[in-house]
C-alpha positions as CSV (number, residue, x, y, z in Angstrom):
1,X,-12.2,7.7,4.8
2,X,-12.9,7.8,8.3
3,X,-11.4,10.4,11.1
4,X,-9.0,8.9,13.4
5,X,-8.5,5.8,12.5
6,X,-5.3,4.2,13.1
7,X,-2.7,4.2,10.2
8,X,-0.3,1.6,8.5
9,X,2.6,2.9,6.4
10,X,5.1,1.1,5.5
11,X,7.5,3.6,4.7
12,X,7.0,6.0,7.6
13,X,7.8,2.3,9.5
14,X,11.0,2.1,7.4
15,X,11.7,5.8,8.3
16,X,12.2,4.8,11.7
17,X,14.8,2.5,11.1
18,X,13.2,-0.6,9.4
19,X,14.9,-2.0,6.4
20,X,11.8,-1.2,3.2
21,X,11.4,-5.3,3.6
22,X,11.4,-5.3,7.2
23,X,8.5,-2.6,7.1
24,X,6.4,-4.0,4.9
25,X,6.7,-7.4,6.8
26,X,5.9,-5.4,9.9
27,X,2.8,-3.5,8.1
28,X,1.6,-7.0,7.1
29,X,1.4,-7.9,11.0
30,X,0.2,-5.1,12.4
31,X,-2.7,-5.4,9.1
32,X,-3.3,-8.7,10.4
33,X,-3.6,-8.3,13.8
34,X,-5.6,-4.8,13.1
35,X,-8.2,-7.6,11.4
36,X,-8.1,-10.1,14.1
37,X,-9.0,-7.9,16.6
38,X,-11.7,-6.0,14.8
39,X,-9.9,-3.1,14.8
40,X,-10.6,-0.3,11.9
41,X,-7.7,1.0,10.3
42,X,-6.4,2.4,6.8
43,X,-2.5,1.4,5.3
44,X,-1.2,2.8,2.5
45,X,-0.1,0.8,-0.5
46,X,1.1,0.8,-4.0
47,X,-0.7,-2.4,-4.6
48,X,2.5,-4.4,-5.9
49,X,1.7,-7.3,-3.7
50,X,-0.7,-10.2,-3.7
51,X,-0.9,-9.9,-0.4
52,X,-3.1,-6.5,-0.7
53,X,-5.8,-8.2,-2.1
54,X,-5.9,-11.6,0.1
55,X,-6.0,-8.3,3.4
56,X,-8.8,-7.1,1.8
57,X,-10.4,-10.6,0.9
58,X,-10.1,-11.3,4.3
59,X,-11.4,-7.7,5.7
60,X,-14.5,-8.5,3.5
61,X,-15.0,-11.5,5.1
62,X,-14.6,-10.5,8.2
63,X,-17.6,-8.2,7.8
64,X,-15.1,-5.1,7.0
65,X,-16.4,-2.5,4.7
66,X,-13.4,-1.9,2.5
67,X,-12.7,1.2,0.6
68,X,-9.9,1.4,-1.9
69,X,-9.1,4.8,-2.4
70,X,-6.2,5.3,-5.4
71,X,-4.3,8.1,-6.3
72,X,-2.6,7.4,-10.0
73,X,0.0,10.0,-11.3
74,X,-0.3,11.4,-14.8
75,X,2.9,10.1,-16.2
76,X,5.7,7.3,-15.2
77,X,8.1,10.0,-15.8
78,X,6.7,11.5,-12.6
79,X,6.6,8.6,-10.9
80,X,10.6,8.5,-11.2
81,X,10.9,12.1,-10.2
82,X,8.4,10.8,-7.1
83,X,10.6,7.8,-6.5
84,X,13.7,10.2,-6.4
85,X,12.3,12.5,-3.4
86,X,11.1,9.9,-1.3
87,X,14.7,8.2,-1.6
88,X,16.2,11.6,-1.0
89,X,14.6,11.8,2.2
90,X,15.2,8.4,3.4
91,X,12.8,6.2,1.8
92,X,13.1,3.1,-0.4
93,X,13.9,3.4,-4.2
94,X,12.3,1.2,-7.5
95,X,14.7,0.6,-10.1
96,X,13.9,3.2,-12.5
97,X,13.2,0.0,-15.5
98,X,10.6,-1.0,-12.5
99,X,8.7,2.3,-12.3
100,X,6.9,2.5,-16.1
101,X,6.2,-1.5,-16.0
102,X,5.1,-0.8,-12.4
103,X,3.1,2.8,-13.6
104,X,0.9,0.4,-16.0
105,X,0.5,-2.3,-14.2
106,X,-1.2,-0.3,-11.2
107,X,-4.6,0.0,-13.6
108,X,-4.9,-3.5,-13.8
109,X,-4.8,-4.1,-10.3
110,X,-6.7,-1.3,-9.5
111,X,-9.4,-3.0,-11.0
112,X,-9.0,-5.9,-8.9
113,X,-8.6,-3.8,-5.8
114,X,-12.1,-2.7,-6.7
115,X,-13.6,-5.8,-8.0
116,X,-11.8,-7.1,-4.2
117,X,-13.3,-4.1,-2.2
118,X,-16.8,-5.1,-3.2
């Protein structure tokens, strides 16, 4: 990754007083503006939305060099314990049926992230 560039997170944007739709909504616009202005920048996602892979479809063809850079945890069990500190301090919760679908399902599109990031 590259020094100082600017940084999307959605939930740092909901820990400011955005609803966890409102800030992903907001992520998404500052993303897209971020691209129409030619401006480099890195967000953070779990890669549970489409829409990650149409933004870096549409970095690519911007002329964007996109790196996809993926951090998987070892089990879904701590993905719940993970889940439960980040609601603890203020941030938005999966239901807990969500998080081993969601734990598996990450591998598959993390394939497609990098078959996108090409």
């Amino acid at each position: 990754m590259r020094e100082n560039l600017l940084f999307i997170d959605p939930d740092k944007l909901a820990a400011e007083g955005l609803s966890p739709i409102a800030a992903g909504k907001a992520a998404a616009r500052m993303s897209r503006l971020f691209l129409q202005e030619g401006v480099s920048f890195a967000r953070e996602s779990t890669l549970t939305s489409h829409f990650d892979f149409v933004l870096m479809r549409e970095a690519k063809r911007l002329g964007y060099e996109v790196e996809l850079v993926y951090i998987r945890l070892a089990s879904s069990a701590l993905a719940l314990e993970r889940v439960a500190a980040r609601v603890g301090r203020g941030g938005h919760g999966v239901p807990s049926q969500d998080c081993g679908t969601t734990f598996f399902a990450k591998s598959r599109k993390t394939v497609q992230g990098c078959e996108t990031g090409r």
